[in-house]
N, C-alpha and C positions, 0 to 999 in steps of 0.2 A: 504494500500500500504506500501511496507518496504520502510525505511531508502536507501536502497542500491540501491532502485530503481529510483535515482535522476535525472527525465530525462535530455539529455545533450542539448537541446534547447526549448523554451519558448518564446509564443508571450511576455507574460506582466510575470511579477515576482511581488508580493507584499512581504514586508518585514514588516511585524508585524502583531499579532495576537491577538490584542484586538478589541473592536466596531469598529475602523476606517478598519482595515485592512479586518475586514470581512465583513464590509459591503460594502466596494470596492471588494470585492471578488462576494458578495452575487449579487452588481448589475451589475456588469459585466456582471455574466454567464445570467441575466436578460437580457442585451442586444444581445445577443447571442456569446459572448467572452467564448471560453471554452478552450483556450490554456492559460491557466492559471496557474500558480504555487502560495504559499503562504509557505514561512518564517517565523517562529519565534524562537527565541533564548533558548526557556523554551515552556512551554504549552501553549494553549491557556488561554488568561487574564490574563497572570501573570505581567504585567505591571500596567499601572492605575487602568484598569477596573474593574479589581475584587476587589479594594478596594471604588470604587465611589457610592455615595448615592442613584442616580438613578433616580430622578428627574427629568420631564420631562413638561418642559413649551413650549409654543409655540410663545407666542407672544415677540419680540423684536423690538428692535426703527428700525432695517434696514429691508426694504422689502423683499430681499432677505432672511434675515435666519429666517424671520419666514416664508414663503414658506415652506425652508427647514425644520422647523420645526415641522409642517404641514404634512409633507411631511412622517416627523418620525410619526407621533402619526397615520395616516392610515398604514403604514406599520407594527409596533407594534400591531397595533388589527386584521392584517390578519395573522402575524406570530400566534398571540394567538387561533389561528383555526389552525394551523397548528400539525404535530404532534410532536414539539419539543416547546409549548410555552415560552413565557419568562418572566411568571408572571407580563405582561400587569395588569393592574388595571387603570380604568378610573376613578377616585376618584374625579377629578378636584381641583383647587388652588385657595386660598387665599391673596391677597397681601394686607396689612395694612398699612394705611398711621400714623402717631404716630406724625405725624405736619401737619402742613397745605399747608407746601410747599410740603411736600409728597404726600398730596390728590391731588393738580393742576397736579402731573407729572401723577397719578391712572387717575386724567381724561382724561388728555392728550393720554393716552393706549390707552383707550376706544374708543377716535376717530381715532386713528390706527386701530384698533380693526374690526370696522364698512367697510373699507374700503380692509379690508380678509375675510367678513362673519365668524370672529370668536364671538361665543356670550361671551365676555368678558362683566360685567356689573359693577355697582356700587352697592352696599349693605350699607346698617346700620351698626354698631358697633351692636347692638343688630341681625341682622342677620350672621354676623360674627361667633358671637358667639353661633349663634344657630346649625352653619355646623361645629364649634369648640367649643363644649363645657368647654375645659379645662384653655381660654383665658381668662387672665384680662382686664378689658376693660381700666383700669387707663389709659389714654394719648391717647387713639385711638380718631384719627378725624373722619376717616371713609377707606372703604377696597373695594377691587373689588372682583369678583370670574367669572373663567371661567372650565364650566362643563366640559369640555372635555380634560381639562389636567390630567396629570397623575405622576405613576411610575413604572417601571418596575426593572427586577432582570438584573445588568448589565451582571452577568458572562452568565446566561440562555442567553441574549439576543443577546450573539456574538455567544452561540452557536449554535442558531436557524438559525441565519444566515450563522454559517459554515456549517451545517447542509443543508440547503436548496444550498448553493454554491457548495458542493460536490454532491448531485442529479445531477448536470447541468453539471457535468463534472471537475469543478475544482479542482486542485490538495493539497493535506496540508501535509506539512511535516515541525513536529515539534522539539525542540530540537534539532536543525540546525540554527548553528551561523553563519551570514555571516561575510566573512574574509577582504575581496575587493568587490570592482564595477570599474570594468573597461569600460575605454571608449575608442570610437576611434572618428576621426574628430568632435569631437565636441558633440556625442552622445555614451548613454551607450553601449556597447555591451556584456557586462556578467555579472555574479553574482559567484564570489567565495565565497563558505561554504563550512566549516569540513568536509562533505562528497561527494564534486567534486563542478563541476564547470557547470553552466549554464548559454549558451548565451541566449540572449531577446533581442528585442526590446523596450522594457519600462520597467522603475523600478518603483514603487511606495512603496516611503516611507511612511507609516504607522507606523513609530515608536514611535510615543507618547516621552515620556520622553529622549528615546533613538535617539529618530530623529536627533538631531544635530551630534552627533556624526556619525551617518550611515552618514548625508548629505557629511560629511569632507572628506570619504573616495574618493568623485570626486570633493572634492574642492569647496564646497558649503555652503554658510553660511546658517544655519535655525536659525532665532534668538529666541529660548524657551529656558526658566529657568522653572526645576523642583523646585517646592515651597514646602514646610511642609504645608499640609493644613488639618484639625483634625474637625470630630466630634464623636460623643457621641452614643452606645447606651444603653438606657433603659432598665430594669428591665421590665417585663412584668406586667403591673397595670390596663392597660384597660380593661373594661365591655366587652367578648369576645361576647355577644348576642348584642353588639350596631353598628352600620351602622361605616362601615371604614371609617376615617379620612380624610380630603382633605390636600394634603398639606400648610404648611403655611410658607408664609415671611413676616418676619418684618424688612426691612431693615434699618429702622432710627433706632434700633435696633443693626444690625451686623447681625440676627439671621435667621435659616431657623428650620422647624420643616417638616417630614414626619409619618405617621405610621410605627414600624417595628413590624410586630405577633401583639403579644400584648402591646408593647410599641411604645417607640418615637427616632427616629434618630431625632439628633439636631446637628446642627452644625453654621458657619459662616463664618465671613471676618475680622484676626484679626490686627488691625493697626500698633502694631506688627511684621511685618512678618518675615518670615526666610527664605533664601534659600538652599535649601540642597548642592547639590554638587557644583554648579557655585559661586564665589567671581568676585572682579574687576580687577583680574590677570590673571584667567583662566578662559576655559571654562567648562562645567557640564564633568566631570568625573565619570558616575555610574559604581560601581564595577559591574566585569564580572559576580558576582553571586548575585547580588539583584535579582532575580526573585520571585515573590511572598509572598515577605519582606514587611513590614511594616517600620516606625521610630520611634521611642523610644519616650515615650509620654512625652509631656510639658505641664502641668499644668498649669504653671504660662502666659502663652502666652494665654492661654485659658481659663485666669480668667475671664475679660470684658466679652464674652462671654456666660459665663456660669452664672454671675449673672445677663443680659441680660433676660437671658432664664427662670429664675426664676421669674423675675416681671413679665414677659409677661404671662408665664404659673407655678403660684408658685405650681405645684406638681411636677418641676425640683428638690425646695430646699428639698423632704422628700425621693423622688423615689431613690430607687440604682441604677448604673451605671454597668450593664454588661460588656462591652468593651466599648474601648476608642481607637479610630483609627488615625492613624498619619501617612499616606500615602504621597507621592511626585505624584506634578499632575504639569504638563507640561504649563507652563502660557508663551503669550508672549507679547513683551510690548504694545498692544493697546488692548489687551482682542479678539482678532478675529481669527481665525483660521489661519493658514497660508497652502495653497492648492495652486493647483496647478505646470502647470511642470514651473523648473528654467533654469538657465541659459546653461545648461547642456540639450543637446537634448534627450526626450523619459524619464528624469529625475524626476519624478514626488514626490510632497508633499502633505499628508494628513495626519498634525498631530497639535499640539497647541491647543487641545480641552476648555481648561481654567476651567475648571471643569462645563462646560455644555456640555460636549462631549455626556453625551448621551443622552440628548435631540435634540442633532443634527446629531448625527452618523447616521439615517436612508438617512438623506437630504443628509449628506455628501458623503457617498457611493453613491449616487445618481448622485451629480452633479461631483462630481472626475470622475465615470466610464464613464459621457459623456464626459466628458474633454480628459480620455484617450482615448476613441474609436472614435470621432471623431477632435481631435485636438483643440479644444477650445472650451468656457464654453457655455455653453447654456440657462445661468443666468447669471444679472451682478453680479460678482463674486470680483470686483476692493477691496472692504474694506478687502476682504478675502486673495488675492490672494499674493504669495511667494514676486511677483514682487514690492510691495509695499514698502518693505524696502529698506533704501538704504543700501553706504557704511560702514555710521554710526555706523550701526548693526554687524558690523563683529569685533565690538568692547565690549568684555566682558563686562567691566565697561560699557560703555553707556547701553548698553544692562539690564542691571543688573538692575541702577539705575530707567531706565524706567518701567520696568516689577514690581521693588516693587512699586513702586510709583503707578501703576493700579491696583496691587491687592488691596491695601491698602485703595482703593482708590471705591474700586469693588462696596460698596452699596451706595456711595454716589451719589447726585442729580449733574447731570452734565448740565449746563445751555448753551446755545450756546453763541461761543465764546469765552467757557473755553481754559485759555492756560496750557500745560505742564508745571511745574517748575522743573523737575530736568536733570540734564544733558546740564543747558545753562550757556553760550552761547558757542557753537560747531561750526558752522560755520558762518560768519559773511562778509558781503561788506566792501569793499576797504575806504566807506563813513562814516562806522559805526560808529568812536569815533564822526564826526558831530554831528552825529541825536543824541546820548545819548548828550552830549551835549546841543545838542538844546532839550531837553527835550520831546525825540521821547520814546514812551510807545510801545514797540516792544510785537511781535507775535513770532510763531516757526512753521515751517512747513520744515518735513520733516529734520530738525538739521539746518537751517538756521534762523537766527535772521531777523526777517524782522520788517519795523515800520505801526503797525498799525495804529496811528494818533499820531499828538505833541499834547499834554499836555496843551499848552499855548493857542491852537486853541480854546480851550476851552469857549462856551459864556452861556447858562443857557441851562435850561432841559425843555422847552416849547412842545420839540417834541420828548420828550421821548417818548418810545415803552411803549403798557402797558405789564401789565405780564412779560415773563421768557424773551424776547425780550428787556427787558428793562435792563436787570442785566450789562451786559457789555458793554454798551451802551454807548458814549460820544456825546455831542454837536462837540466835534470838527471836528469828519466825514462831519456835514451837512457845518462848517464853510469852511471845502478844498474840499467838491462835489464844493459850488457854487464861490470858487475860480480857480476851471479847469475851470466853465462856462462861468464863466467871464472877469478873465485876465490869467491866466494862471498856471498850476501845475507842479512839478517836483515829479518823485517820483521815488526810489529806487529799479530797478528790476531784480537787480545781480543774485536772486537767479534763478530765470528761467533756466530749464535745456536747455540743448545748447550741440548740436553733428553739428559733420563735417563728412562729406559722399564724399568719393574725389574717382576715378577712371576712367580711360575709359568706364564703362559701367556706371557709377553710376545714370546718365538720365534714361536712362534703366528700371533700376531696380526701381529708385524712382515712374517712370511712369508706374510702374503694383501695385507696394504698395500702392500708392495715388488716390485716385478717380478724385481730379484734375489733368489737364494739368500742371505740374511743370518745363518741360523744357521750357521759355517761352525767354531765353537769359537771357545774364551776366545783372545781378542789377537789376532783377523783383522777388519779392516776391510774393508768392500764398500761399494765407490758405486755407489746405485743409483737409479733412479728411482721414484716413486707416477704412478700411473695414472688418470686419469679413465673412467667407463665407457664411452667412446670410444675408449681407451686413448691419450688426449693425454696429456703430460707436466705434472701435476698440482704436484709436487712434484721433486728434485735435490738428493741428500743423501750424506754419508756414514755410515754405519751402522756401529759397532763393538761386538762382544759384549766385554764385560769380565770378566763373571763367566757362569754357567751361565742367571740367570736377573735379569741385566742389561745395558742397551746402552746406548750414548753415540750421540747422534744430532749431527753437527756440519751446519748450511746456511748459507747467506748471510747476510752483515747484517741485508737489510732484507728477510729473507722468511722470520724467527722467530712471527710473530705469526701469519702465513697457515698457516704450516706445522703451528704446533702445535695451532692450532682446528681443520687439517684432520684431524690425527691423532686429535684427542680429537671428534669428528664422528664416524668411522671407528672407533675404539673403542666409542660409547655405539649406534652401528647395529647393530654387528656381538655385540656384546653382551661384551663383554673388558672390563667393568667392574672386573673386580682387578686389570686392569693398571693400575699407577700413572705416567701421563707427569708431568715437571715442568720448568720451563724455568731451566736450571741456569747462563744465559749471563752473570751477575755473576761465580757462582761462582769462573770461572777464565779467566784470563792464557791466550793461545794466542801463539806465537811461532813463525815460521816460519824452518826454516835450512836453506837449498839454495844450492849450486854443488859447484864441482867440489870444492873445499876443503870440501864440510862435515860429512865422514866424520872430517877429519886432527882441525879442530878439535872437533867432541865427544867424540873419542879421548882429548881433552886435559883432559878434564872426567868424566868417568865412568868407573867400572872395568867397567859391563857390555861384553858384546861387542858394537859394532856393529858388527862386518863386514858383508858382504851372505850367507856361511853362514850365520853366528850372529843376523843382524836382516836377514829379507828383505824384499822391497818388501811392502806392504800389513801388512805385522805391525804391532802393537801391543800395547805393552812398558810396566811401571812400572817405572821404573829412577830411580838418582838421578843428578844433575846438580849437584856440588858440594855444598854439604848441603842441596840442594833432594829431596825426593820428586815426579816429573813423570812423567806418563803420555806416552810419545813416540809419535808414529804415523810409520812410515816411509810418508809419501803426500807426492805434489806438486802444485802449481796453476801451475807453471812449467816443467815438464821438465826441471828438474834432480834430481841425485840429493839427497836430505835427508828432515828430519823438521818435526814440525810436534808441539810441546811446548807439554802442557795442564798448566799449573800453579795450584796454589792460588792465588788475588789478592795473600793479603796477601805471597807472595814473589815476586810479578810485577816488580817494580821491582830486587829484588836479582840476582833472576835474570837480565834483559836486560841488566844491566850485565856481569856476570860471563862471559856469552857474547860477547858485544860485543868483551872486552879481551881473552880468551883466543884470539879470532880475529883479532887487531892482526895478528901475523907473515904469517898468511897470506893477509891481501886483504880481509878483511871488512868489509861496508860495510854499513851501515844503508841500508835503501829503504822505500820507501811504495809504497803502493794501485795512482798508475800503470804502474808498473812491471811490478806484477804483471799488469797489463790488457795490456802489449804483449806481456809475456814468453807470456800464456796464448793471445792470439791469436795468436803463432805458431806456440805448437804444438795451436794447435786443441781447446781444451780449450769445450765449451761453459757457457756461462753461463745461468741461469733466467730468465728477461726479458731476454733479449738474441735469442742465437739460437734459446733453447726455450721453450714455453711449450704451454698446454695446446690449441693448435690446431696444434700439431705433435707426431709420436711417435718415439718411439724408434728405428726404422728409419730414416725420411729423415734424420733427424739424425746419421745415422751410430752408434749408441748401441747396435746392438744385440748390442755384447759387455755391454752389462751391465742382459740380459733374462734371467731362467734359461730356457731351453727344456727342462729337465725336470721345474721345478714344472706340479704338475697344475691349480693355482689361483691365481689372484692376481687383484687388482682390476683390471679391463681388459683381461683375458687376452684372450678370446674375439674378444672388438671390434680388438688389438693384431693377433691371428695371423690375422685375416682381412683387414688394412690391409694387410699382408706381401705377401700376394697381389696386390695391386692400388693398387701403390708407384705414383707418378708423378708422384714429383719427388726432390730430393735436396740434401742440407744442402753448399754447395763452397766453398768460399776462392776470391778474386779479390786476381789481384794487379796493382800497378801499377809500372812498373819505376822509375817517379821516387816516391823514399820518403816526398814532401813532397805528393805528391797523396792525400788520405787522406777516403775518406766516413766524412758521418756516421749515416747511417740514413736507408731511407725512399728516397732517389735510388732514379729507375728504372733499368733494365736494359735493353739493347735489342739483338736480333740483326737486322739488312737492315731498320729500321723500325720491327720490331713487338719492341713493350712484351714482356717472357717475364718480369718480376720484381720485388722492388726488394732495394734491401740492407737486410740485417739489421743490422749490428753493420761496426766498422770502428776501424782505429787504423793504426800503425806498426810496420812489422817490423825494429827495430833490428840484427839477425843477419844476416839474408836480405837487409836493405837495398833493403826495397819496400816499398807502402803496401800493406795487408789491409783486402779485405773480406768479409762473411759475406751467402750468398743462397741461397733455395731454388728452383733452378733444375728445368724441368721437364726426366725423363729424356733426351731426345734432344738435350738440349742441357749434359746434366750431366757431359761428358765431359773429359777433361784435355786441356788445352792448347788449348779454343774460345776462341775469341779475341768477347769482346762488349764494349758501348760503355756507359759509365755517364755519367748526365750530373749536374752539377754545374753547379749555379747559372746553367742556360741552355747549356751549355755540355758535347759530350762529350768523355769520356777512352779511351784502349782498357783494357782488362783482359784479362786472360789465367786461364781457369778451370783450379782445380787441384782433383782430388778426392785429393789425398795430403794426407799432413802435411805442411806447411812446413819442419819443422824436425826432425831426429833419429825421421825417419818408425819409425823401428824401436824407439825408444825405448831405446836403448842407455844410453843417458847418466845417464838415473833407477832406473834396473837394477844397475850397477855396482858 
């Protein structure tokens, strides 16, 4: 097709023509999308792709991308039967552990591994070296290998996939810069390039390095840094009549090894790092004519490295070096893709590959093209998806600081638990010189300073976790679980996102979003869930009316940003354009006061009534608080009885003080974050990206006291009450009688052999005095008191399944 022939309208538009953009292209026209156009600025792969190693693993810690990656190595061996292969090779991979703490994480794989039917295994140092002759064994504790990994040729492999996209109908026209993306109410309506102008319906960014810059053109932040990332290749030296090499990592090393021909591509992660175009002033600026450019090679950054490469494999120190690659590859600061559509209607992103882009480009086109052709993902997609970031991010410097900090950071063993250190403290509560103060040992979630536990709480390590569970572990969580239990806790929960929804319709609209009944009158709060049209679990909220013809919406931390682009999505669809959402989560101090004592002490502080006649469970009250004005919500996140006090910011500091000291006589202890995680897992409270998420629904999860069954509508209804019927599986607690054996996510599950699960979520039950874990086991095994086996770093445990509450099943205690 010419240049000239630009057609002047398009369902979908993609902009960029490396793996991402054609294999959104490729599965598109798969699902039968053939109004399709594709964009690129220069030729196909002249961005990342053509310079990346090719490498293609499958297994990773999160369920989802290794689906998707999965997902990629079956599509790569039908492309390779097609008639444009992409020098697929099944070669399969090596991972070497070089400590001992490296083998616990190799094992840790494996029982991921088990629970994808991928045959990941453990091997010898001496079979290692039998599938890689060329390794020294000096320092190896021991390695895993799975058969079915691979590598393929990245440029072959986008074009097999433009290739197979232009059969189906899809259109490509290259060497066509886009100029503008215009929009109109709220969503895109064109695409200006050099050679005219095309309206659409959807854009999808596909720009890899270039993506942030396209996103800006409608006002959108994509937070990726191109980084200098460099390897090696070899002289041809390999035995050409010997069996091809499997890939190898050694990453307590830094190092990665693949076959090239006859030699070896090497490369790594260097501590080092550089970012090419982005600083802490600006953002990436790639000249208009890098296409198919390289970067000027650095030696010195690439020393570690390279003598790395030689212990491990000493025919690095004698072979010659053909070319030396130093390409910009598109990283962003938590290592995960960043997909899906933003805040911009029809707006769509698929770029931040991190230089595993092409072991996941097959998955990625996958799950993007259902995203575009049906409105939302079809996997939980939450670790992945645009919405994740917040405002933080629209800031170079923070941006910058985090994203080296993760490369740098790329081979290292990440324990749970781990906090970020650079770019704190950013945002911070009205209370916070206190807690440093009192020797509060703070978290970060999401750019907010929060206090995981004080320091002082501290009493010995009796009931430490064994294993990775144990690494960041304090005695002082269990000393402030069983001071909620017993007299009372305060804890700090400003950061909670927090929107106001105010209009004439705003019931309305809230009561099609929500699965529960949320107009229920002024100063009633409802937890309830948002629904995808699958009726997955979308969103996890509390919802309060305040006035006649407004609400206070409180969610999690780090799921303000998702929440509230889903909301205002859902309003500009549905057409509720007067309702007004705003995200009000500066605005105001949350503080949380539950135990048994936390009736006596707000008694002590206010003239209103809060008995349990005069302020029942779920009510919501302005009442004052010493000469404070605070909205109290009688609701809990730990099964005690208390409230949870929204005050204005600027008296968030006097206030916690004031609660603090009037609660000296009766027990009151200041606690943090962990606490709340032990306390809520035992009484089963679920959490949004833990046990829920949008590939689970409100039934299995036990949830479905808070569905209405007598609204006639709500988003997911129909898809919800036909799941009901044809349940089969079930959200259950597992517990372990030694309180110190404690999962963390992901371990399989196994009854007589066979695999039935993994776990979801998992901590410590300070009360009950057993380890918890969360799984969605299928019906015939979802019963109380089965007895199944979880394993643990090679190794299994028994568990005992409970489909009760752990804890105050009746709920007496928060009623009171």
């Amino acid at each position: 097709m010419s240049v000239t022939s630009l057609p002047s309208r398009a369902k979908i538009v993609i902009i960029g023509g490396g793996v991402g953009g054609t294999s959104v292209a490729f599965h598109l026209a798969e699902l039968g999308e053939r109004d399709v156009v594709l964009l690129d600025r220069s030729d196909l792969t002249s961005g990342s792709t053509f310079h990346s190693a090719g490498l293609v693993g499958q297994l990773r810690a999160d369920p989802t991308l290794t689906k998707m990656n999965m997902h990629s190595v079956d599509l790569y061996r039908r492309l390779q039967e097609s008639e444009t292969p992409p020098s697929w090779r099944e070669c399969g991979s090596i991972k070497l552990a070089s400590t001992p703490e490296r083998m616990e994480e190799i094992r840790r794989q494996i029982g991921w591994a088990r629970t994808f039917g991928l045959d990941l295994h453990e091997i010898s140092p001496a079979e290692a070296q039998d599938l890689f002759p060329l390794i020294d064994l000096e320092g190896v504790v021991g390695a895993c290998y799975l058969p079915s990994d691979g590598q393929v040729d990245p440029s072959q492999l986008a074009q097999a996939m433009a290739t197979g996209a232009r059969k189906a109908g899809v259109h490509f026209f290259t060497h066509t810069r886009v100029l503008e993306i215009r929009t109109s109410a709220g969503r895109v309506s064109s695409v200006v390039t050099d050679i005219g102008e095309i309206e659409c319906d959807v854009v999808v960014n596909c720009g890899g390095m270039y993506a942030p810059s396209i996103a800006r053109m409608v006002g959108v932040r994509v937070p990726i840094v191109p980084m200098s990332h460099q390897y090696l290749i070899t002289e041809n030296f390999l035995d050409p009549t010997a069996k091809h090499l499997p890939s190898l990592r050694d990453p307590d090393n830094l190092i990665y090894f693949r076959q090239e021909v006859g030699g070896l591509l090497m490369g790594g992660y260097e501590r080092n790092s550089r970012p090419w175009t982005a600083d802490h002033s600006h953002f990436d600026d790639i000249p208009a004519d890098f296409n198919g450019r390289l970067l000027p090679e650095e030696w010195d950054r690439f020393e570690e490295i390279a003598v790395n490469s030689q212990k491990r494999v000493p025919a690095m120190e004698r072979v010659g070096v053909k070319n030396f690659i130093n390409g910009p590859e598109g990283f962003t600061p938590d290592n995960e893709f960043c997909l899906g559509e933003t805040e911009v209607g029809g707006f769509f992103v698929a770029a931040g590959f991190c230089a595993h882009g092409i072991a996941g480009a097959g998955g990625i086109g996958k799950v993007v093209a259902e995203w575009v052709a049906t409105g939302e993902p079809q996997m939980d997609l939450w670790h992945m998806d645009i919405r994740r970031f917040g405002a933080a991010y629209r800031s170079p410097s923070f941006t910058l600081k985090r994203t080296q900090e993760n490369y740098e950071s790329y081979y290292d063993l990440h324990y749970p638990g781990e906090e970020r250190t650079s770019a704190r403290p950013l945002k911070t509560s009205p209370a916070y010189p206190w807690h440093a103060e009192h020797g509060a040992v703070f978290g970060e979630k999401s750019g907010w300073e929060r206090v995981n536990y004080y320091k002082h709480h501290e009493t010995d390590d009796l009931l430490k976790p064994y294993g990775w569970a144990g690494h960041y572990w304090s005695s002082a969580v269990a000393t402030e679980h069983h001071a909620t239990r017993t007299t009372a806790g305060l804890f700090d929960e400003s950061s909670f996102a927090k929107f106001s929804v105010i209009g004439a319709r705003a019931g309305e609209f809230l009561n099609i979003v929500c699965a529960n009944q949320v107009v229920r009158g002024v100063g009633k709060a409802t937890y309830t869930q948002a629904l995808t049209t699958k009726g997955g679990i979308e969103c996890d909220f509390t919802v309060t009316q305040t006035k006649e013809n407004e609400f206070f919406i409180v969610t999690g931390t780090a799921f303000g940003t998702h929440d509230l682009g889903w909301l205002k999505k859902q309003r500009r669809e549905l057409g509720f354009d007067d309702v007004i959402l705003e995200d009000v989560t500066g605005a105001f101090a949350c503080f949380g006061l539950w135990g048994p004592n936390a009736r006596e002490i707000l008694e002590k502080l206010t003239p209103h009534d809060v008995s349990n006649g005069g302020f029942p469970f779920m009510a919501s009250r302005e009442i004052t608080i010493g000469d404070f004005p605070v909205r109290a919500t009688r609701i809990t996140y730990v099964g005690e009885l208390g409230w949870e006090f929204y005050v204005s910011t600027e008296f968030g500091a006097t206030l916690w003080k004031l609660i603090f000291e009037a609660g000296q006589s009766l027990g009151i202890m200041a606690c943090g974050y962990k606490a709340i995680e032990s306390l809520r897992l035992e009484k089963g409270y679920r959490a949004w990206g833990g046990e829920i998420n949008t590939e689970t629904n409100p039934w299995e999860a036990g949830l479905g006291f808070a569905v209405s069954k007598k609204k006639e509508h709500f988003l997911g209804r129909e898809a919800l009450f036909a799941d009901r019927e044809r349940q089969s599986r079930k959200l259950v607690a597992l517990t372990f009688d030694d309180v110190r054996r404690v999962p963390l996510g992901n371990e399989p599950i196994r009854i007589d052999e066979e695999i039935i699960g993994r776990v979801k979520s998992g901590g410590q039950g300070y009360t009950i005095n057993k380890g918890i874990g969360y799984a969605y086991l299928p019906l015939e095994h979802a019963q109380q008191g089965v007895k199944v086996d979880v394993e643990f770093f090679g190794e299994w445990a028994s568990a005992a399944v409970s489909c009760e509450i752990l804890f105050d099943a009746q709920g007496e205690r928060l009623k009171r």
